[in-house]
C-alpha positions as CSV (number, residue, x, y, z in Angstrom):
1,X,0.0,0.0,0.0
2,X,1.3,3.4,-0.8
3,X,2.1,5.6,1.8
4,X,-0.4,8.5,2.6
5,X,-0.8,11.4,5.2
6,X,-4.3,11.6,4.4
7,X,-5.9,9.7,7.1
8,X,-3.4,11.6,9.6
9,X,-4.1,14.6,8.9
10,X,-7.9,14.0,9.0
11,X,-7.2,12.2,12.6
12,X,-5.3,15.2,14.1
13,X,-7.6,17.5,12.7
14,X,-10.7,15.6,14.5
15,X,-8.6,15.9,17.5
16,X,-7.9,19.6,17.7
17,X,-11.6,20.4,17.3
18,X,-12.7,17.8,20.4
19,X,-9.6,18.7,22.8
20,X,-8.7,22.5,21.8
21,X,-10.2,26.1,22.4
22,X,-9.5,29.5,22.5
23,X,-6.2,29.2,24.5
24,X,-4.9,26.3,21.8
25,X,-4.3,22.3,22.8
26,X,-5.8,21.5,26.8
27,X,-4.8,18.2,27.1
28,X,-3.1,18.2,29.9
29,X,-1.8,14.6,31.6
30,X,-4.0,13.2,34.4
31,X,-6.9,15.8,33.5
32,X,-10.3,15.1,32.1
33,X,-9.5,16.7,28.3
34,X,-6.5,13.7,28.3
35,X,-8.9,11.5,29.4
36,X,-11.3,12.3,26.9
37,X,-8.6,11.9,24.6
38,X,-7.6,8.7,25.3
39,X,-11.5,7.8,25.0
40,X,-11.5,8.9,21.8
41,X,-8.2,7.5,20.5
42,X,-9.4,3.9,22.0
43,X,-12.5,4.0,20.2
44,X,-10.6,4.2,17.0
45,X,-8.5,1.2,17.8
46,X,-11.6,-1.0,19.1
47,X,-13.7,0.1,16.1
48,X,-11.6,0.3,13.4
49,X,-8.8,-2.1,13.9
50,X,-10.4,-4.7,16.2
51,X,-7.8,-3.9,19.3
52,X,-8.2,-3.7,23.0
53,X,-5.7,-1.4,24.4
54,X,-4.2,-2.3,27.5
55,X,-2.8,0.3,30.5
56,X,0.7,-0.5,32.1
57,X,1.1,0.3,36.1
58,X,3.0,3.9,34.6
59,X,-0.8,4.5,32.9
60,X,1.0,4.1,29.4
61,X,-1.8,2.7,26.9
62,X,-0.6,0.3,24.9
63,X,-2.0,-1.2,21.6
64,X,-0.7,-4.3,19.9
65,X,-0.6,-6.2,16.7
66,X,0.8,-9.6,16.6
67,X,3.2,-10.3,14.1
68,X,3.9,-13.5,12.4
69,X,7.3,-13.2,14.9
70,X,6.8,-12.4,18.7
71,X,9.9,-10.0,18.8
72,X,8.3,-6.1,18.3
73,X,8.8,-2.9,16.8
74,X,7.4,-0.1,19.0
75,X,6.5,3.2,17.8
76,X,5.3,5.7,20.0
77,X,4.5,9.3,21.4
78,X,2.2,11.1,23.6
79,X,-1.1,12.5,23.5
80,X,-0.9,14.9,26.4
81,X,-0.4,18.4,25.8
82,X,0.9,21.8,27.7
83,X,-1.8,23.6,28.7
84,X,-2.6,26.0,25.4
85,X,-0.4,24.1,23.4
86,X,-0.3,23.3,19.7
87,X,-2.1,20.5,17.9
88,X,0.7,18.8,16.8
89,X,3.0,18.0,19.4
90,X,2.7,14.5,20.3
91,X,0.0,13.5,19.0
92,X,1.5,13.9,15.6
93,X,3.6,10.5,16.2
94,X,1.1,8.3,18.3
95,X,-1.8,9.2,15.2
96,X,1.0,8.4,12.6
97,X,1.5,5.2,14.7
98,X,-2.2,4.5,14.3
99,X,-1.8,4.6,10.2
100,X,1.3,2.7,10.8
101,X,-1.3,-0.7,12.5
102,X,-4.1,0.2,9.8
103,X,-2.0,-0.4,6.9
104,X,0.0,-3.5,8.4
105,X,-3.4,-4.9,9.1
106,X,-4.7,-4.5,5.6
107,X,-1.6,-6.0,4.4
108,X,-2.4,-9.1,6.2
109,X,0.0,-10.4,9.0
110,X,2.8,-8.4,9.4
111,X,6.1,-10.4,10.4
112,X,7.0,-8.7,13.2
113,X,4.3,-7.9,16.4
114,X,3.8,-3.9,16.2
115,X,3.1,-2.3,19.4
116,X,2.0,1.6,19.4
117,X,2.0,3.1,22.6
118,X,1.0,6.6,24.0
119,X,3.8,7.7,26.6
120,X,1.8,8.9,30.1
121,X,2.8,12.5,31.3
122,X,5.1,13.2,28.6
123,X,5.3,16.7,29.0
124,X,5.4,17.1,32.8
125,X,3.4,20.4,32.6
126,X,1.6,19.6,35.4
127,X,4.0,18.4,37.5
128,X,7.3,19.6,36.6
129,X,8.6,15.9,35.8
130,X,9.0,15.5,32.4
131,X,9.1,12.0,30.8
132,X,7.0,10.2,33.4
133,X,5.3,7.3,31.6
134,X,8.6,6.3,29.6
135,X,11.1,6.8,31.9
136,X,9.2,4.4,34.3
137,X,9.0,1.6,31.2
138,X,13.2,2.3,30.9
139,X,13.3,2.0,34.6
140,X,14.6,4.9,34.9
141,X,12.1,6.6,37.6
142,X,12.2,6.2,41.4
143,X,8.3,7.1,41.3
144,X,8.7,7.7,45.4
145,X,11.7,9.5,45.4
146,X,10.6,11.7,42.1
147,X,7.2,11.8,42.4
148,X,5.3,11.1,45.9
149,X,6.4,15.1,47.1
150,X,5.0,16.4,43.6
151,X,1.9,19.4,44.1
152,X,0.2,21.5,41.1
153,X,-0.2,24.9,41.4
154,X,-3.9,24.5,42.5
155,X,-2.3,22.1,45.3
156,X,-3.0,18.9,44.5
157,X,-0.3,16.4,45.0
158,X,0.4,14.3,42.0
159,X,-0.1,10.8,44.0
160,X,-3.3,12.1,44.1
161,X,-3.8,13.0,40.5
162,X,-2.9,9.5,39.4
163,X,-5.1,7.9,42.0
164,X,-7.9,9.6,39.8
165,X,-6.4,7.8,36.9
166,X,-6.0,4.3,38.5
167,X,-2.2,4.5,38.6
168,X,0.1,4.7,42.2
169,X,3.7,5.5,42.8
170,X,3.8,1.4,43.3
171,X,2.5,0.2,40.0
172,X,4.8,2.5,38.7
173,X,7.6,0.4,39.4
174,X,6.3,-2.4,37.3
175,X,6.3,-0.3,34.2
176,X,9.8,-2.1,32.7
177,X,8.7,-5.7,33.4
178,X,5.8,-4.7,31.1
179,X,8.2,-3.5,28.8
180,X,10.5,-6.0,28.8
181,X,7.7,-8.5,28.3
182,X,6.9,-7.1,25.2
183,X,10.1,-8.1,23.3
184,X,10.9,-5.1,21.9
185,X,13.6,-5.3,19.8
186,X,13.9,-1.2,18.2
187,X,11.8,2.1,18.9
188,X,10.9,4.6,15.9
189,X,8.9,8.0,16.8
190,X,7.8,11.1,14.2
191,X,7.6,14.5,16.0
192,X,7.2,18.1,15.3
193,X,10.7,19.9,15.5
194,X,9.6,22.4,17.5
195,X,12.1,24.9,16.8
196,X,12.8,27.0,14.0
197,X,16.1,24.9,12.3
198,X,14.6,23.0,9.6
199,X,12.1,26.1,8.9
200,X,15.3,28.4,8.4
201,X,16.5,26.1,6.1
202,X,13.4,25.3,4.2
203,X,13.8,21.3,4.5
204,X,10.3,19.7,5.3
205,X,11.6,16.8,7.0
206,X,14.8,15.9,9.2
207,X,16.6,13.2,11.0
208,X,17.0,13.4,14.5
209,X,20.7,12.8,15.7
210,X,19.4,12.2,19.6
211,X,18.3,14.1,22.6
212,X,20.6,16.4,24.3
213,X,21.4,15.7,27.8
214,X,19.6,18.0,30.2
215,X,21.0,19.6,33.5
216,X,18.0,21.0,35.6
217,X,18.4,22.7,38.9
218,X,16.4,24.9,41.1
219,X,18.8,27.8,42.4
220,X,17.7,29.9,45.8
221,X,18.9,32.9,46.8
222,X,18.8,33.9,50.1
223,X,19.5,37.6,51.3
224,X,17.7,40.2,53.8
225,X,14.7,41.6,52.8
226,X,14.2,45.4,53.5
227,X,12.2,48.8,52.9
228,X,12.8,49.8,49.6
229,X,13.2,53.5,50.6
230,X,15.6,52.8,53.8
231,X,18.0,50.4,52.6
232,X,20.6,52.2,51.3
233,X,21.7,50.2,48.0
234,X,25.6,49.4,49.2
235,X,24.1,48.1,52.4
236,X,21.7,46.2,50.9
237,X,21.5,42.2,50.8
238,X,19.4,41.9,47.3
239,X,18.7,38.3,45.8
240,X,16.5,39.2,43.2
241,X,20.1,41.2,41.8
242,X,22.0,37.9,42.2
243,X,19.6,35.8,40.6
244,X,19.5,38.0,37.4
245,X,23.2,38.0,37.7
246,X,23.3,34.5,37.6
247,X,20.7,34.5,34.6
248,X,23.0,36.8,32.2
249,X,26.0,34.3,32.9
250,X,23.8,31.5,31.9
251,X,23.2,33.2,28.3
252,X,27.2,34.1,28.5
253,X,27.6,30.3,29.2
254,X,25.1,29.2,26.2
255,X,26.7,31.6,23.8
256,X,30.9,30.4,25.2
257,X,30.0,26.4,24.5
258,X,27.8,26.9,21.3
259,X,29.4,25.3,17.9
260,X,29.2,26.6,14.4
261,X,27.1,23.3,13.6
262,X,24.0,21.6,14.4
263,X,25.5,19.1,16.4
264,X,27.7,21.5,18.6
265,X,24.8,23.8,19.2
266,X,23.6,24.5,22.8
267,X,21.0,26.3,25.3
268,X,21.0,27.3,28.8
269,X,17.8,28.7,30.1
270,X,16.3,30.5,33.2
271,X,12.8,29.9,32.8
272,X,11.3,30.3,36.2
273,X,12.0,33.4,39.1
274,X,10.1,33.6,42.4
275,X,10.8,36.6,44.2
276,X,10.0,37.3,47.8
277,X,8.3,39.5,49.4
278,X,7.3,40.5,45.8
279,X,5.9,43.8,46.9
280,X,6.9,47.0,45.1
281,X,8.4,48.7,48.3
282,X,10.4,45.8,49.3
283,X,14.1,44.7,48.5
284,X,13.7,41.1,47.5
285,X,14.9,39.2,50.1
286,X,14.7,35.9,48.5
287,X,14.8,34.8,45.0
288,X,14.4,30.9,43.2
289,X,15.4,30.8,40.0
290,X,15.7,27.4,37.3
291,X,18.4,27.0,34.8
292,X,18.0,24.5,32.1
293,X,21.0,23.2,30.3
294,X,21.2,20.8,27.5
295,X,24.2,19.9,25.0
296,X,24.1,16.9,22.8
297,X,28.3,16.3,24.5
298,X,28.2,14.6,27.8
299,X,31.6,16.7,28.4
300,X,30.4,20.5,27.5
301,X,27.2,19.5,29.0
302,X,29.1,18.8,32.4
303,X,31.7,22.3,31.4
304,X,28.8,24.3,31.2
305,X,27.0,22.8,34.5
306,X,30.5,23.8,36.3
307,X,30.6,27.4,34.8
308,X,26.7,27.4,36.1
309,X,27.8,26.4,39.7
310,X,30.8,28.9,39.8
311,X,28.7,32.1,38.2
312,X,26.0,31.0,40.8
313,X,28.7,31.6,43.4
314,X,30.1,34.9,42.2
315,X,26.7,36.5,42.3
316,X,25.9,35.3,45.6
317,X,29.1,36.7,46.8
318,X,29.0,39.9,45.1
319,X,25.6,40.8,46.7
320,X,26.3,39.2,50.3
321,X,23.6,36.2,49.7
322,X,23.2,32.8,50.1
323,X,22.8,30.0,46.8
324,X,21.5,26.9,47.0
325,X,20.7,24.3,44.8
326,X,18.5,21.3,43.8
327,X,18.7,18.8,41.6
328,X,15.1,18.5,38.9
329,X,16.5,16.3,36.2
330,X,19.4,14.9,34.8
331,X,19.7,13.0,31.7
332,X,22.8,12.1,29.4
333,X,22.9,12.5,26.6
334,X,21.1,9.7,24.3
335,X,22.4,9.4,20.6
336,X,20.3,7.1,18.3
337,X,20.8,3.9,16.9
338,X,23.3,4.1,13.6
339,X,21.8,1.4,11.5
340,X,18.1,2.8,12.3
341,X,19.2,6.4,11.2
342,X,20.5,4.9,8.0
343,X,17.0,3.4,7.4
344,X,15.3,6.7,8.5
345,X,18.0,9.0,6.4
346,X,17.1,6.8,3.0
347,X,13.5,7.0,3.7
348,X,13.5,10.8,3.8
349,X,15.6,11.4,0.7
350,X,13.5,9.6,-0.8
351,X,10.4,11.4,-0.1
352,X,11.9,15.0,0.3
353,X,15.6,14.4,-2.0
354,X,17.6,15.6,1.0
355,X,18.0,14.6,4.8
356,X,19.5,17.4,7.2
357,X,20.8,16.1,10.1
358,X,20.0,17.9,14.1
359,X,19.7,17.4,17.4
360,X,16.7,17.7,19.7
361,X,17.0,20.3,22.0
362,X,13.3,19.3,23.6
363,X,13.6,16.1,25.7
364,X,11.4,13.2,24.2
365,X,10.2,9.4,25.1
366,X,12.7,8.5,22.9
367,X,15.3,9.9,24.8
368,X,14.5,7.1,27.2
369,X,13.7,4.4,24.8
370,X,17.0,5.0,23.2
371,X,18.6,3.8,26.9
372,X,17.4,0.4,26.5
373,X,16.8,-0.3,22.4
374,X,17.7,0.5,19.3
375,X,16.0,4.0,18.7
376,X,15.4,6.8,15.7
377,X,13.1,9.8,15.6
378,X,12.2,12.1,12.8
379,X,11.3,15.5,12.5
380,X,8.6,17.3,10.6
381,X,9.2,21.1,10.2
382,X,7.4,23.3,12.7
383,X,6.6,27.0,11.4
384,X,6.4,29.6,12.6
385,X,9.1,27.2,14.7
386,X,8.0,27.6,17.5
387,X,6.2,24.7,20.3
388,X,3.9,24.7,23.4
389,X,1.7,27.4,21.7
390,X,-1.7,27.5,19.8
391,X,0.1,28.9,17.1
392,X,2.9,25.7,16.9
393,X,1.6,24.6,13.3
394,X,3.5,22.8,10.0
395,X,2.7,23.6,6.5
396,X,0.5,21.0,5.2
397,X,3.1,19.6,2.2
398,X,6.0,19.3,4.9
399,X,3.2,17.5,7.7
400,X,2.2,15.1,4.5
401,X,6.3,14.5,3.3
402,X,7.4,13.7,6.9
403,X,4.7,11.4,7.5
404,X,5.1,9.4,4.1
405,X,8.5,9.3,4.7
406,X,8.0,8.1,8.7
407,X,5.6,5.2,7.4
408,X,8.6,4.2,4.7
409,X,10.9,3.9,7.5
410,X,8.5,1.8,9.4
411,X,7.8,-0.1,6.7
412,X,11.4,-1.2,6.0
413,X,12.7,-1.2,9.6
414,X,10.0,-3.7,9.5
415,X,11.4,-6.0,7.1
416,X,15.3,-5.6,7.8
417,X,14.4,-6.6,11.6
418,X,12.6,-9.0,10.0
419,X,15.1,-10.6,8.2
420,X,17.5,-10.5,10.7
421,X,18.7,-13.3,13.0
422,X,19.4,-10.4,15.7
423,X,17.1,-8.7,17.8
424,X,19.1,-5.6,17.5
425,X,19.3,-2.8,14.5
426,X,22.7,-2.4,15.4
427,X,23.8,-5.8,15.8
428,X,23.7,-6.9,19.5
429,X,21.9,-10.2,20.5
430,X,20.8,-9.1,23.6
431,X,17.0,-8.7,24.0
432,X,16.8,-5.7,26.5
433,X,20.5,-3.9,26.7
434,X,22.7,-2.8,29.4
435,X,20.6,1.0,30.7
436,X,23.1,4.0,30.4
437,X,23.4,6.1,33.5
438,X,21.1,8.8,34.3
């Protein structure tokens, strides 16, 4: 059968009208709009393809098709959304997965079992914790150590929130037996860039090189608070001041480690500052601020995490603070499988004639998948390149070329695996490989 985005399209369309309004995308993990989602996407697999999808103890929905041999392919994404986020991110790759089991089925039996999965609590916007759902299948999650001290902004703590949702902190732990009882032999995932690179260089489609690590840490500055009209300024103990200190020598940091290439590129970001007493007549006397640093090198990624800690330092002393920090996430850096790029890299020249090559900035299930099989991810151009927004959208010919292109990849990953005595794309004979650190 011939590849087409046709029936994609149409899918992600009919989603964005039941699970979007004025704000954009409100499919936010754990809520009711995610669950309504997942109602939705589990009637298409009961109705149209005859399969009852099944929930691991990490509330990951899985949906299988046996194969003529029990070792699988998985291909997967997440539904869930930021609040007011964009109708493609996500959903893009679990929908594409969905064509991915229609068109095996029509074939007949396909020779290896296909299992499409959408990742639980991908984006973490909730939460804070990124990666939930996939993380616990890699076994890469302490649910009670990461999770159990977890509250929204309206309060309510996230054990909670999955309670509602028929998951605990326990049955997360028994996410990777599921997994590993699958017999998963490689991963494959399509997914909106969601930045402006393949946009600037007006290439519809683009292979994904892997997932930069990510150094996350909460910073807190401690000083004296004081009347803003009787603390004279040399006297004064100001963390607010050492906090944005700290924040222009994280963009000094970003700019010092960046290469000239895709690969060499990276970001350090202060996304969140809480200042106290945050009153206008008040020298703030304590200040948290996050810094987000990702590099696609395991050693400039630990360089720049160093620089961090020492500017950190040099601002608290300047302005007679306090600094403290604590860890939110670290994950190394994950490069993707080498014989499952080549596959992926043919696939696109074929559709598009040419294949750039980048690395994903934004964390993504395969960033854990990649940890324990074979993984590759594609990228469909985002324009205006941008993510987490209602206006995140692709132009329609670069949304249809990186689909038919993803479906090609699937479809001869497929028959290599196939043909292969090993249960590895790149050659290893081990069912479930050795984890790499977190």
């Amino acid at each position: 059968m011939k590849p087409s985005s046709k029936r994609v399209i149409a899918d992600l369309e009919e989603l964005a009208a039941l699970t979007t309004d004025e704000r954009g995308a409100q499919r936010v993990a754990w809520g009711p709009v995610w669950r309504k989602t997942r109602d939705w996407f589990t009637a298409k697999l009961r109705t149209e393809l005859g399969l009852e999808p099944h929930r691991d103890g990490a509330g990951n929905l899985w949906a299988t098709l046996p194969g003529a041999s029990p070792r699988g392919l998985v291909i997967g994404s997440h539904l869930d959304s930021v609040p007011g986020g964009g109708w493609l991110d996500g959903c893009l790759g679990v929908l594409a997965g969905l064509e991915v089991l229609r068109r095996a089925r029509a074939a007949g039996t396909p020779p290896l079992t296909l299992h499409l999965v959408d990742w639980a609590d991908e984006e973490g916007a909730r939460f804070g914790r990124s990666l939930a759902g996939s993380a616990a299948s890699a076994g890469t999650l302490d649910a009670h150590a990461e999770l159990a001290h977890l509250v929204d902004r309206a309060g309510v703590k996230l054990p909670d929130a999955l309670a509602e949702n028929g998951v605990t902190l326990d049955g997360m732990g028994t996410a990777r037996a599921y997994f590993d009882a699958l017999g998963a032999i490689a991963y494959l995932e399509l997914h909106i860039e969601q930045g402006p690179v393949l946009e600037s260089m007006r290439k519809p489609t683009g292979l994904v090189l892997g997932t930069m690590g990510v150094e996350r840490h909460n910073l807190r500055f401690v000083g004296q608070a004081a009347h803003s009209g009787a603390a004279p300024i040399h006297l004064r103990k100001d963390a607010f001041l050492a906090a944005a200190e700290f924040a222009l020598a994280c963009r000094d940091i970003s700019v010092k480690y960046s290469g000239k290439t895709p690969r060499t590129r990276v970001v350090a970001t202060c996304g969140v500052v809480k200042v106290e007493p945050n009153f206008v007549t008040a020298v703030p006397g304590s200040t948290e601020i996050s810094i987000d640093l990702r590099a696609l090198d395991a050693t400039v990624l630990k360089k720049m995490l160093a620089d961090a800690r020492r500017a950190a330092a040099k601002a608290a002393r300047t302005h007679k603070v306090a600094v403290s920090w604590s860890p939110l996430l670290h994950i190394t850096p994950r490069p993707f499988d080498p014989a499952l790029m080549t596959i992926a890299r043919t696939a696109i020249k074929e559709v598009t004639g040419t294949a750039p090559e980048l690395p994903s900035g934004p964390l993504h299930d395969a960033a854990e998948m990649a940890a324990v099989v074979p993984t590759a991810m594609i990228f469909a151009q985002s324009s205006p390149g941008i993510s987490h927004t209602k206006l995140e959208d692709t132009p329609r010919p670069a949304l249809d070329k990186s689909i038919r292109a993803f479906l090609i990849a699937v479809d001869r990953t497929v028959a290599q695996l196939a043909g292969s005595s090993t249960v590895s794309a790149s050659g290893a004979r081990s069912r479930t490989p050795a984890r790499r650190p977190r």
